[in-house]
N, C-alpha and C positions, 0 to 999 in steps of 0.2 A: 533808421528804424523802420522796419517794412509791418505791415498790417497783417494781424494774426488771422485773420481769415484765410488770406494769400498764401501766410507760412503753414495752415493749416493742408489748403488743398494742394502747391507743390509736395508737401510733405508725404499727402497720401498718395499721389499720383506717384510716388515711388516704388513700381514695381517686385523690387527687392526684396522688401521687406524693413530695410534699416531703420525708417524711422517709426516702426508699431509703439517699440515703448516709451520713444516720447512722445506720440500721440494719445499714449493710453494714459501718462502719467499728464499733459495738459487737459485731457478730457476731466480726470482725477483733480485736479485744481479748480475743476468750476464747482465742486461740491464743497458746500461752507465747513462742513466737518473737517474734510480734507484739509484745506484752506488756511484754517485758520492756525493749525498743527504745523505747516510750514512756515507762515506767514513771519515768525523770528526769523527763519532763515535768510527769505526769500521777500520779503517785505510784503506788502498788501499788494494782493491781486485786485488792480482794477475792474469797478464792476461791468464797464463796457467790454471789457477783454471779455470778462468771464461771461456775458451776454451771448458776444458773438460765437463764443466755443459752443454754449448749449444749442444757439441756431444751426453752427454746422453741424455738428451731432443729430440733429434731428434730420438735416437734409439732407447727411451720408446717408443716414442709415433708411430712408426710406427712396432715396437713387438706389443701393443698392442690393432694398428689396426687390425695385423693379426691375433690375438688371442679374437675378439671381436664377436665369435660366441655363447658365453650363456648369462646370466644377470650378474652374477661376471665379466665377460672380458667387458659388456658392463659398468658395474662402473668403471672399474679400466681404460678403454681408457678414461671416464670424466674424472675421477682425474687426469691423463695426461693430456687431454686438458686444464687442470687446469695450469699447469705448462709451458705449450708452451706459453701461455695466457701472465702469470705472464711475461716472458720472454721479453714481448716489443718487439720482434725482428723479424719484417713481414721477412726478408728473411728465417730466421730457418722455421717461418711458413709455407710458399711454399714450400720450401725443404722438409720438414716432411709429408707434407700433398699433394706431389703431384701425389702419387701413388691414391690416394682416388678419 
């Protein structure tokens, strides 16, 4: 069993593309609403898992404000915003976004 952080950041360093919507649909499981509607299926989401998604979320997305100076860094900060999005979670949003 590897650490969601790790599976988080290989996953995005996938320049492909393949893993956006399971990154947008783990980003979507840190919001309790979310959460809790799967949670029959899927069993309870760990609150340290669901920890560390919000911390990387917030640390994609403000690496890839600052790296948002060509057209590749300006796709990869949407598909971020893609995931702060999924996220449900207006405080991570101000936090993330208050440098901007």
């Amino acid at each position: 069993r590897g650490d969601i952080t790790t599976l988080l950041i290989e996953a995005h360093g996938n320049s492909d593309g393949r893993f956006e919507v399971f990154l947008r649909f783990v980003a979507g499981l840190s919001s309790p609403q979310a959460a809790w509607i799967l949670e029959e299926f899927l069993g309870q989401f760990p609150n340290q898992t669901i920890c560390r998604v919000i911390d990387w979320v917030e640390e994609e997305v403000q690496r890839q404000i600052r790296n948002a100076g060509s057209e590749f860094g300006e796709r990869r900060l949407l598909n971020t915003l893609h995931y702060l999005f999924e996220s449900h979670n207006p405080a991570l949003a101000q936090k993330a976004l208050e440098s901007v």
